[in-house]
C-alpha positions as CSV (number, residue, x, y, z in Angstrom):
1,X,0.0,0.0,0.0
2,X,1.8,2.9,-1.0
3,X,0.5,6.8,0.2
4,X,-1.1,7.4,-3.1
5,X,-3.5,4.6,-2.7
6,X,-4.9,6.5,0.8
7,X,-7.8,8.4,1.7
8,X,-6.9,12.3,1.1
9,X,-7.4,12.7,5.0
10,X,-4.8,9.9,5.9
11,X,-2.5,11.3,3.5
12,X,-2.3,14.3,5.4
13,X,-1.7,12.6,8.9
14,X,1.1,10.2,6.6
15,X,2.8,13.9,6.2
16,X,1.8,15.0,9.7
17,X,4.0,12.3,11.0
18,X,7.0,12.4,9.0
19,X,7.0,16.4,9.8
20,X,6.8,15.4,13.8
21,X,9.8,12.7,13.2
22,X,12.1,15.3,11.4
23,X,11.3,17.9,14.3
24,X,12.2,15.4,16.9
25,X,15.3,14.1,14.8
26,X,16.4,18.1,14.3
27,X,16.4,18.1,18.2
28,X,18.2,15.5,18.9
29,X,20.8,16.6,17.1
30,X,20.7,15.7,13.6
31,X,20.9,18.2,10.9
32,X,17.4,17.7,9.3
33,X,16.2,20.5,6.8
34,X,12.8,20.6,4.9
35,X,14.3,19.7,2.1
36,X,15.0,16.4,3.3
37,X,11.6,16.5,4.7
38,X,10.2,16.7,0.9
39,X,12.5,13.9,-0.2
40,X,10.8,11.6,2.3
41,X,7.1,12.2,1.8
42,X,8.1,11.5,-2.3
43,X,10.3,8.5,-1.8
44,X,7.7,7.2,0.8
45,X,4.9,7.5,-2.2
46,X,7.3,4.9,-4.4
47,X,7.1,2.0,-1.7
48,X,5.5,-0.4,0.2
49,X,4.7,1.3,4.0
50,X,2.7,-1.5,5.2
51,X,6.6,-3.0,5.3
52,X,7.8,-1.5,8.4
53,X,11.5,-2.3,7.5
54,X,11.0,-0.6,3.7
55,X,10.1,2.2,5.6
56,X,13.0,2.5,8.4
57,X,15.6,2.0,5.3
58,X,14.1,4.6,3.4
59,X,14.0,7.2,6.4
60,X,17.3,6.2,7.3
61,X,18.7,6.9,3.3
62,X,17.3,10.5,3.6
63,X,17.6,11.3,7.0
64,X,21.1,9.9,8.3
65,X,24.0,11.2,6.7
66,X,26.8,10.4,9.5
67,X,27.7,7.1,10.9
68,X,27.1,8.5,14.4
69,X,24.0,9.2,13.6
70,X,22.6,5.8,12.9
71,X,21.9,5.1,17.1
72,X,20.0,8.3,17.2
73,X,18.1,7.5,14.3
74,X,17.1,4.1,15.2
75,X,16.0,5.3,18.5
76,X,13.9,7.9,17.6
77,X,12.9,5.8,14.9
78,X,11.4,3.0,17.6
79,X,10.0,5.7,20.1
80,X,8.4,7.5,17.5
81,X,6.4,5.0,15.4
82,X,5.5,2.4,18.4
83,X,7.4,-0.6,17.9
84,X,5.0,-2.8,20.2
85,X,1.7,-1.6,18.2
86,X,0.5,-3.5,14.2
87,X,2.0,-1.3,11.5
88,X,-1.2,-0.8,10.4
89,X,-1.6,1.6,13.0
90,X,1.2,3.9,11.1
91,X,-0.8,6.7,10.1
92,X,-2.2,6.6,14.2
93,X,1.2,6.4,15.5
94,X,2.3,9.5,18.1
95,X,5.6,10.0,20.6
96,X,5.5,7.5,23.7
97,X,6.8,8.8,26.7
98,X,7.7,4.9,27.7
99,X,11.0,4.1,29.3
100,X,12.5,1.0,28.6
101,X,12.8,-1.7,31.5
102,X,16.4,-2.5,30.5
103,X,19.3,0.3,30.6
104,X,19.0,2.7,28.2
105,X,22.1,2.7,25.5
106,X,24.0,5.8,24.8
107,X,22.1,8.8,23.1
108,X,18.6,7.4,24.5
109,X,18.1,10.4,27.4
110,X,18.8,13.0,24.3
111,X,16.2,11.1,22.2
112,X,13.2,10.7,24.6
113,X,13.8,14.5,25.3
114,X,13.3,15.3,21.9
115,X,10.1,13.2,21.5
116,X,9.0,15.1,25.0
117,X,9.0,18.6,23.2
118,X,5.7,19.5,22.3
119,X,5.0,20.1,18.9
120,X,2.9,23.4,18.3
121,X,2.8,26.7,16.0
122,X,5.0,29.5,17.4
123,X,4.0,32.8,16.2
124,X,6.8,36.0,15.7
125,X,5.2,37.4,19.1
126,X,5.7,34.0,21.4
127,X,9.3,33.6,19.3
128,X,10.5,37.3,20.9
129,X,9.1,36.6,23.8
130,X,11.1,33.1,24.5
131,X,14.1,35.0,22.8
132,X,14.2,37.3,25.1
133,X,13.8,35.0,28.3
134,X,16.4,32.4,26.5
135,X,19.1,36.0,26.9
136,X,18.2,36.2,30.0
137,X,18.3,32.5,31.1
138,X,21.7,32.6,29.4
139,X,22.8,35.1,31.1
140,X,22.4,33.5,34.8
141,X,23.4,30.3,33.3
142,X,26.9,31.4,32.6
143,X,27.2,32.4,35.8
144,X,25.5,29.7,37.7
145,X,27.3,26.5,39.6
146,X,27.5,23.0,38.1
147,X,26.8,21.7,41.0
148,X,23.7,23.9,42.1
149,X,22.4,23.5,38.4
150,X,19.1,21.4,37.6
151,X,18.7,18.8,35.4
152,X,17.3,20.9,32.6
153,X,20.1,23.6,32.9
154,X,22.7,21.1,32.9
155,X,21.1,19.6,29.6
156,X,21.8,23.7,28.3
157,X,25.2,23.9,29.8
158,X,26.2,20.6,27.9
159,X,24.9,21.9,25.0
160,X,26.9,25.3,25.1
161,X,29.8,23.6,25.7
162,X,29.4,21.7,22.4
163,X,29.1,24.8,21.0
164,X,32.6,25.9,22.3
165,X,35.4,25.7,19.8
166,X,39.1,25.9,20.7
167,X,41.3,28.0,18.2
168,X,44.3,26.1,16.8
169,X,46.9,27.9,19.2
170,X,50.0,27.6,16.9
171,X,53.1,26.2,18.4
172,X,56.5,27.0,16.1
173,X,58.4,23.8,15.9
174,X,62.0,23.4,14.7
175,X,61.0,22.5,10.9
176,X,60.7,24.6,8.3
177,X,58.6,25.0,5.1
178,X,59.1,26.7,2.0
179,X,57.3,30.5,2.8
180,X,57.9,33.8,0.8
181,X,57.5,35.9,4.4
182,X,60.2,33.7,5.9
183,X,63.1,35.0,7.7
184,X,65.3,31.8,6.3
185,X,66.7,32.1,2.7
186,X,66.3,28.5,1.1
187,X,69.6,28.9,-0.5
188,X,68.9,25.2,-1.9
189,X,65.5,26.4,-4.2
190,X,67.1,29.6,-4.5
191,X,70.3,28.0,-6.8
192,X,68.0,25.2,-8.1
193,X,65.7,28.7,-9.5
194,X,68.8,30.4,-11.1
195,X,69.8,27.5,-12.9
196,X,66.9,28.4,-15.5
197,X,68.4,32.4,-15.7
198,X,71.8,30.9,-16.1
199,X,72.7,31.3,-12.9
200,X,71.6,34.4,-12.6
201,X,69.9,34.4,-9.2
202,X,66.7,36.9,-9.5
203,X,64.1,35.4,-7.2
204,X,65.4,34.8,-3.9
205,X,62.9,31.4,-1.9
206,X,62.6,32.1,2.0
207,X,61.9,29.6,4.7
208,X,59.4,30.0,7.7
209,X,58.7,27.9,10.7
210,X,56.3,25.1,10.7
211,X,53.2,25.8,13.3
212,X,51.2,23.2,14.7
213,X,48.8,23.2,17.2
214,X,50.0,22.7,20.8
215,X,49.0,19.2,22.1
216,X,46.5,19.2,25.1
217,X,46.8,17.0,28.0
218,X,43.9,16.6,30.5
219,X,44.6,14.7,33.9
220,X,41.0,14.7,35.9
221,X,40.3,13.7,39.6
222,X,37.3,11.6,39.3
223,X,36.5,11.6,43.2
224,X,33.2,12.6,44.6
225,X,33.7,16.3,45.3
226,X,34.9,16.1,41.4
227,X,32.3,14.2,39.9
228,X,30.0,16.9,38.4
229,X,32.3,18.8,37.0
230,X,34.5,16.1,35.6
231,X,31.4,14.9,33.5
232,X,30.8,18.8,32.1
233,X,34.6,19.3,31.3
234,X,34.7,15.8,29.5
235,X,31.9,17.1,27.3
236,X,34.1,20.0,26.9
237,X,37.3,17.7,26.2
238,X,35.4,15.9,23.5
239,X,34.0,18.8,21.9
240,X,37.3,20.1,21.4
241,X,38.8,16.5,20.3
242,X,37.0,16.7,16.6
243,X,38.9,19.7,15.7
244,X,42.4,18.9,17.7
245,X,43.4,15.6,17.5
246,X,46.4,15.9,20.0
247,X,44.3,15.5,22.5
248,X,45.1,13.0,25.9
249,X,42.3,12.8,28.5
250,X,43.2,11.1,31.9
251,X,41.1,10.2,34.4
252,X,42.3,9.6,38.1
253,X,40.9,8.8,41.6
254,X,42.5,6.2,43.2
255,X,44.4,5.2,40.2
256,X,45.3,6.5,36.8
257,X,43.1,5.5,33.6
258,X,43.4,6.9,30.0
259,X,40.1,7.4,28.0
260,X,41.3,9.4,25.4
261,X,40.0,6.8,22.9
262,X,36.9,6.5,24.4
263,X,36.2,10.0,23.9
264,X,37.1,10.4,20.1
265,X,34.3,8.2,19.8
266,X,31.5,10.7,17.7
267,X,28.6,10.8,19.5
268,X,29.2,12.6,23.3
269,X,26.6,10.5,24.9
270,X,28.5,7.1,23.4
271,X,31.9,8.9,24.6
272,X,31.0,9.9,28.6
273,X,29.3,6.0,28.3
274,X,32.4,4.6,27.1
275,X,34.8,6.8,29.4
276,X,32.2,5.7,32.6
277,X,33.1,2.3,31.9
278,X,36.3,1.9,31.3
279,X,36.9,4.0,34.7
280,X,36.4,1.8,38.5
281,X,36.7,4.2,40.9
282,X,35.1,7.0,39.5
283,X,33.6,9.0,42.6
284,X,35.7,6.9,45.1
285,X,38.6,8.4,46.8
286,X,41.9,10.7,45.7
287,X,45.5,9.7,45.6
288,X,46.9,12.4,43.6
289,X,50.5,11.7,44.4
290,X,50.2,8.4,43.3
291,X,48.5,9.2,40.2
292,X,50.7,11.6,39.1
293,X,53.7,9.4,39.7
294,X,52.0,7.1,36.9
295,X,51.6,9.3,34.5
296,X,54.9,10.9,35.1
297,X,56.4,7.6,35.1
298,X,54.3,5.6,31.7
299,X,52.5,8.5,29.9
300,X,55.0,11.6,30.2
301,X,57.0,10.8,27.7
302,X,54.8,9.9,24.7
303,X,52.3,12.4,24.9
304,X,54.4,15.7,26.3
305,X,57.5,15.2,24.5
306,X,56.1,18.0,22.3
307,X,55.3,21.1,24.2
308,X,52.1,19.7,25.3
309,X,49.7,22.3,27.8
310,X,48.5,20.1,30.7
311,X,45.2,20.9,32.5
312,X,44.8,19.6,35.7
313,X,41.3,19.5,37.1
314,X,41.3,18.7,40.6
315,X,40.1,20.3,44.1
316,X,43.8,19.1,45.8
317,X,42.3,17.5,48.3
318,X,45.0,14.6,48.7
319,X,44.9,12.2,51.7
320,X,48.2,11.8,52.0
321,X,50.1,15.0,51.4
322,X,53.5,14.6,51.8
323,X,57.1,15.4,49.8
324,X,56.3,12.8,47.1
325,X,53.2,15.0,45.9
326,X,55.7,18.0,45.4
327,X,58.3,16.2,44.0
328,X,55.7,15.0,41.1
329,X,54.1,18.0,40.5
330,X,57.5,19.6,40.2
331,X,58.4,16.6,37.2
332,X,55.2,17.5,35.5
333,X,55.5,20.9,35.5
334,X,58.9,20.8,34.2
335,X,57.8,17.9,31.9
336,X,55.2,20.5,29.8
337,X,55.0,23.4,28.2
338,X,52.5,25.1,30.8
339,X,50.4,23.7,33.4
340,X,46.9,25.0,34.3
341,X,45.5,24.0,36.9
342,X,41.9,24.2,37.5
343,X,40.0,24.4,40.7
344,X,36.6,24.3,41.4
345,X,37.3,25.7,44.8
346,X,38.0,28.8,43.7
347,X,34.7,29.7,43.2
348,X,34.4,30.5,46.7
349,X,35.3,34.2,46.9
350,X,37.3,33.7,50.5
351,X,39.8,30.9,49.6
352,X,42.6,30.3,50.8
353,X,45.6,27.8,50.4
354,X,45.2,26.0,53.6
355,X,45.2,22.6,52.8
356,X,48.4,21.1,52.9
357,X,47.8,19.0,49.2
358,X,46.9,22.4,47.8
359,X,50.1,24.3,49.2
360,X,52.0,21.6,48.1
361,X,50.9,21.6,44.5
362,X,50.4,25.4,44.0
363,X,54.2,26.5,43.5
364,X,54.2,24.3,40.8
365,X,52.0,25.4,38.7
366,X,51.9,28.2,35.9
367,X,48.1,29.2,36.3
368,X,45.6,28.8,39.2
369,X,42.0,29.3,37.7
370,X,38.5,27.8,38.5
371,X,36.3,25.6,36.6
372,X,32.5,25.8,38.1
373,X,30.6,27.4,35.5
374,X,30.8,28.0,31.7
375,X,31.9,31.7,32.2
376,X,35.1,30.1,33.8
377,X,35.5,27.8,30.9
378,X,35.5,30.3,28.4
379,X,37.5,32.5,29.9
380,X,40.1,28.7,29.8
381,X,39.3,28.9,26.1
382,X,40.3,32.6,25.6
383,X,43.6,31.8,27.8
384,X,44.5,28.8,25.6
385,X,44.6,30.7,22.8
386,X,46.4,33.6,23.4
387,X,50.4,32.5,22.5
388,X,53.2,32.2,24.6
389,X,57.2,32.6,24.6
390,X,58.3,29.1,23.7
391,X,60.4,29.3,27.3
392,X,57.7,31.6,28.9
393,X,56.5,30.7,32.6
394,X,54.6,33.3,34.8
395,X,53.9,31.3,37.9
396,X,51.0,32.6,39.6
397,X,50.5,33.0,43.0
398,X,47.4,34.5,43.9
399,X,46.1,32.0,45.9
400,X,49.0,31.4,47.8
């Protein structure tokens, strides 16, 4: 039975329906455009949609253009059109809100809160008037504390630090490329060039620096006063990751993991889900000075032998400060490029160094800066990319 061969009124509902699924698909994430839409309703009219799998390929031909975006579509796909009901009952077929009894995979919380949205007419009145409260919203949001944030404001923080996009902070290396603004003369494609004039040298080929961006390396405590703002910065890490691929994320609570392939994975939700399980102790305890001797001792040299930036994301609180936290906080600072370390603690406006972790850790480092809110981690983004010296180190001491 193909759309042409309905009644005029189901036709419309057919239409109805593949308008609601492309809404829901657009906000979960997919880049959907009516022009797609179009291309479904006419490709829909050419097969058979009392076959419910003629009809999932065909949506999926038009509407999935990414491998990532396969899981979401199948989801959506499932929620949408109920999989338990006769496919006869198509053209009948509305968004369940039912949760299934088994845990949901990856990608499934962004899916159901698309289907949750309710579909209605906004007119240019009711658009200024959420415009203006979404500006307003934005405005506290910035400023607001993961941890005091709800669940729907965390869902908006996650999605503006998607949205956050790292410039390629250049770092000069000791190669260099043919460049006409070059300070080098390439006296070898200079000789080679006059060889046509008869050696007559008339254009002169300069050399310049090669420039590559500056690899980031993230070591995060995972313990319980960490957790919520590990999970927000890994969002952060990953959306960063498409566009940098020197990129090392390590996680650490009472031992050191690496997840930096976990998280190149496309899909955030299929990242975090990956990272979460390849991680045991995540909100257990902290043993920084173990975990640091780790990395210094495995990972140090394979992914900072190139003037890497290190963030460290931790509160300090070590149980068992002693000389051995200093001495490998001093080998990782002098390990990297720069070291950042970021503090959620800072966010209180009275702090002071008191514990002894802390006062242990802070000579060593080149910045001191919080991480609690998304005004902190864009003010991270602006500092990343503003260049340093290649021997530059302004140790700050603010908190000290």
């Amino acid at each position: 039975m193909a759309i042409n061969h309905l009644a005029p009124e189901q036709t419309e509902q057919f239409a109805d329906n593949i308008v609601g699924f492309a809404r829901a698909l657009r906000a979960a994430g997919l880049p959907v455009g009516p022009g797609a839409v179009i291309d479904a309703v006419n490709a829909l009219q050419a097969i058979d949609i009392g076959s419910r799998a003629d009809v999932y390929t065909t949506l999926e031909a038009i509407f999935v253009k990414r491998h990532e975006h396969a899981l979401i579509f199948r989801q959506a796909f499932n929620l949408f059109f109920r999989a338990q009901e006769e496919w006869k009952h198509l053209l009948d077929s509305i968004p369940l809100p039912d949760h299934a009894k088994k845990k949901p995979p990856p990608a499934s919380r962004r899916v159901q809160e698309a289907m949750s949205q309710p579909q209605m007419s906004e007119t240019p009145e009711r658009q200024e008037q959420d415009l203006r409260l979404s500006v307003s919203d934005k405005e506290v949001l910035q400023k607001k504390d993961f941890a005091q944030m709800s669940a729907a404001e965390i869902v908006e923080a996650l999605r503006a630090i998607e949205r956050m996009r790292l410039p390629q902070a250049e770092l000069l290396t000791r190669r260099y490329r043919p460049d006409p603004r070059g300070l080098r003369i390439d006296l070898r494609r200079t000789l080679r060039a006059s060889l046509r004039t008869g050696g007559e040298i008339i254009d002169i080929h300069r050399r310049g620096r090669i420039e590559k961006p500056a690899p980031i390396v993230a070591l995060l405590d995972i313990s319980g006063s960490m957790s919520e703002y590990t999970r927000l910065f890994l969002h952060f890490l990953h959306s960063i990751t498409d566009a940098r691929k020197r990129v090392s994320v390590f996680l650490f609570g009472t031992r050191l993991t690496n997840v930096t392939r976990a998280l190149r994975q496309r899909d955030p939700d299929e990242a975090l889900a990956s990272c979460s399980a390849a991680v045991e102790d995540w909100a257990g305890g902290t043993r920084i000075a173990t975990s640091l001797h780790n990395f210094n001792k495995l990972w140090a040299r394979r992914v900072l032998s190139q003037g890497a930036i290190v963030l460290l994301i931790s509160d300090g609180l070590e149980r068992e400060a002693d000389a051995k936290l200093a001495f490998e906080m001093d080998r990782l600072h002098r390990s990297c490029r720069r070291l950042i370390w970021l503090n959620p603690l800072l966010r209180f406006g009275g702090f002071e160094a008191k514990a002894q972790g802390i006062k242990m850790m802070l000579p060593h480092v080149d910045e001191f800066r919080p991480v609690h809110n998304l005004s902190s981690i864009q003010e991270l983004v602006t500092t990343l990319s503003r260049p340093l010296p290649p021997h530059h180190r302004s140790l700050i001491r603010s908190a000290a």
